[in-house]
Every structure is written in C-alpha cells, then in structure tokens.
N, C-alpha and C positions, 0 to 999 in steps of 0.2 A: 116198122116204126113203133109199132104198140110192145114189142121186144124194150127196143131204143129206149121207152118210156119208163117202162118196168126196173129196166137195169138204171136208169139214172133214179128212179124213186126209189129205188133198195141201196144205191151208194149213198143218197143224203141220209137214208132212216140209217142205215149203218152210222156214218158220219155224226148224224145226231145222237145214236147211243153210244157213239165214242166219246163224243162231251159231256153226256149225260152221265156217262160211266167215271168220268173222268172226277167231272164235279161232285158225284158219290160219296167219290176214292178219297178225294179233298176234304170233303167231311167227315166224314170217317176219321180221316187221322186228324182234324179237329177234334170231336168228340172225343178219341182216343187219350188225347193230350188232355180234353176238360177232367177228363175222368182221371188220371195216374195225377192230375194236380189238383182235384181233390179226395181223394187215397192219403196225397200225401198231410193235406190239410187236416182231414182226419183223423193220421195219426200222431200229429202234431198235440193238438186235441185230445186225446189218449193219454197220451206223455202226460199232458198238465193235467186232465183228471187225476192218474196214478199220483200224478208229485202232491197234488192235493189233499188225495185220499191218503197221503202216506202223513202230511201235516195234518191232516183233519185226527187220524190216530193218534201223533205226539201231542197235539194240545191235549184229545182227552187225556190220556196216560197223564199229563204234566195236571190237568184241572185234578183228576184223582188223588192224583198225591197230595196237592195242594188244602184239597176237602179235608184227607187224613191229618196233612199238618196242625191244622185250625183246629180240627175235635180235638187232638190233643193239647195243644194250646190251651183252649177253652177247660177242656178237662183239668189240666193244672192249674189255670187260674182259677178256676172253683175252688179246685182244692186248698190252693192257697189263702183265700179270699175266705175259705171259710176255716181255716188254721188259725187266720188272725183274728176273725170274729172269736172264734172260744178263747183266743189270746187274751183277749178283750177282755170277753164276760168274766174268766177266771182274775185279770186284775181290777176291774170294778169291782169284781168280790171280795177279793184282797184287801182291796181300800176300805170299804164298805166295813168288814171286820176290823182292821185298823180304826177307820173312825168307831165303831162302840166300841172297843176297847179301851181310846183315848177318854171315850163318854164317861165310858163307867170307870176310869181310874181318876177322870175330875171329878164325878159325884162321891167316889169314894175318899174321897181328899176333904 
C-alpha cells in the first residue's frame, strides 16, 4: 500500500512538473517573442537616429554656408556703402568748390 502511495505521489509530482514545464516552455517563447519584437523596435530607432543624425549634419553644413554667404554679403555691402559715402564726400566737395568759385567770380564782377 505505502509502494501504492509512493507511485501515485511521483505520477502527480511528475504530472505537475509536466505542466509546470510546459507553462515554462510557454513563457519562454512569450519572452522570446517580447524580446526579437523589441530588437526590432530598437532598430527601428536606430534607423531614425542615423536619418537624424545624417539631417542634423546637412543643416549644419547648409547653416555654414549660409553664415559664409552673409559675411560676404555684409562685407560687400560695406564696401559698397562706403564707395558711395567717399562718392558723396568727393561731390559735396566738388559743389562746395563750385560754389566759391561762383562766389569769387560774383565778387569779382
């Protein structure tokens, strides 16, 4: 009888780690699955950094130029700005002599 006992309490404990194994096993390729589908989410992720990183680069490059076009810009229109300023002074000077010439060819009248 106490055999009898033995053998039916080692088929249920078998029995029970067959379910228990089983439900494991079940897990297992749950997790297995959580994991390759965020692997995948991951490199999803990755991808858009890189695309990022690769746009984060063309703006600088494109702001860089952009900085250079403006100095030079700016530097022309200095230049220019101050081409027309002497343009300037040199014909108020012009006039200026003009008018005492006209002065002194009235007084000299």
């Amino acid at each position: 009888m106490l055999l009898k006992d033995d053998l039916r309490h080692s088929e249920e404990m078998c029995e029970t780690l067959s379910t228990n194994n089983k439900d494991l096993l079940d897990k297992l390729a749950s997790v297995r699955g959580d994991v390759a589908s965020r692997q995948h989410t991951i490199q999803d992720m990755q991808a858009s950094i890189d695309e990022i990183s690769t746009e984060n680069m063309n703006l600088k490059v494109e702001l860089e130029q952009t900085r250079i076009r403006l100095r030079t810009e700016v530097s022309e229109r200095d230049r220019v700005m101050q081409s027309v300023a002497s343009m300037r002074k040199s014909q108020t000077s012009d006039r200026m002599f003009e008018v005492v010439a006209e002065k002194q060819d009235v007084n000299s009248r």
